[in-house]
C-alpha positions in Angstrom: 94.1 80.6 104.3 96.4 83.1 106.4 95.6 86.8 106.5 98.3 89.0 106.5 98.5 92.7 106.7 101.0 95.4 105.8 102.0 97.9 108.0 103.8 101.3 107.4 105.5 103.2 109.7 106.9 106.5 108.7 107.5 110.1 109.5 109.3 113.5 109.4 111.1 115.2 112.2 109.3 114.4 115.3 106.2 112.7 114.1 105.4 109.3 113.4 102.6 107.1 112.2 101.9 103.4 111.8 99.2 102.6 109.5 97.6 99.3 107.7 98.7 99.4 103.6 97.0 96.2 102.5 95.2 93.5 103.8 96.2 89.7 101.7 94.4 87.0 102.1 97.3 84.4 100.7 100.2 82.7 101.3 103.5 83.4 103.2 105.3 83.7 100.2 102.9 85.8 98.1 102.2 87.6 100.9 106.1 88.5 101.3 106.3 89.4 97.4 103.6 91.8 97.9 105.3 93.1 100.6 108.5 93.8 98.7 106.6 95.2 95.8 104.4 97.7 98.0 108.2 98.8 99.3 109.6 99.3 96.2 106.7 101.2 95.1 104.0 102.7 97.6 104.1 106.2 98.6 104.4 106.9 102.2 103.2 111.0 102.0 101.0 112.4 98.7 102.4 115.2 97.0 105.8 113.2 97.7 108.2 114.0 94.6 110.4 110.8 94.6 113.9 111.4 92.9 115.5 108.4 94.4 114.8 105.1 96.3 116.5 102.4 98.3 115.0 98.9 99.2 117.1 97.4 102.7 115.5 93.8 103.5 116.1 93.6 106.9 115.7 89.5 108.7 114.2 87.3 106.2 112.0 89.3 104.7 109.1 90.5 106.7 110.6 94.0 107.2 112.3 96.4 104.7 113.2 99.7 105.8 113.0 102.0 102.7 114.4 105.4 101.7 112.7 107.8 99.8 114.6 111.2 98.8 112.3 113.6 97.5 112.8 116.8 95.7 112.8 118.6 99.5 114.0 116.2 102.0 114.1 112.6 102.4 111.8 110.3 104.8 112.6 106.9 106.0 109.8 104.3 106.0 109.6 100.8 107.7 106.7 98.3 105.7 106.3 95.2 108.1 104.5 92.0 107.0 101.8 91.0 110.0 99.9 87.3 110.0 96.7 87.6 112.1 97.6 85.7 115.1 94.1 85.8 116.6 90.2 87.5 116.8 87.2 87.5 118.1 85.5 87.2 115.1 83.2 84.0 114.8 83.2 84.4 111.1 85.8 85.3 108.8 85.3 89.1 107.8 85.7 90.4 103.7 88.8 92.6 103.8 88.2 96.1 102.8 
């Protein structure tokens, strides 16, 4: 079975961060409809007061770039869907 993970990149002003969401240990396809669901719903910051959102699939689906305007300013968020190309792990490890 593939093994996917989510990625989030996200940030204010002039710093930045990438960081693993979720780990799926599935299909392409329900791996991409998690994808679009953590978009549509995860929160990048805590404490973030969401008033609005908007959802921008970008390719075919392994990227959306999302926009989250909060009660004080507004962040922009890229969730990217990664398959696990390769490791050096001789047996398959239990995702966290």
């Amino acid at each position: 079975m593939p093994r996917w993970v989510v990625v989030v990149q996200s940030g204010y002003g002039e710093s930045y961060s990438l960081d693993e969401v979720e780990h799926i240990e599935d299909t392409l396809e329900r791996a991409r409809a998690r994808l679009y669901e953590l978009a549509c719903t995860h929160r990048p910051r805590t404490g973030l007061r969401q008033k609005s959102r908007k959802v921008y699939r970008i390719g075919d689906g392994y990227e959306y770039f999302v926009t989250v305007e909060g009660k004080i300013s507004t962040h922009h968020v890229l969730y990217r869907l990664a398959e696990l190309a390769w490791s050096t792990d001789t047996e398959p490890n239990p995702w966290q």
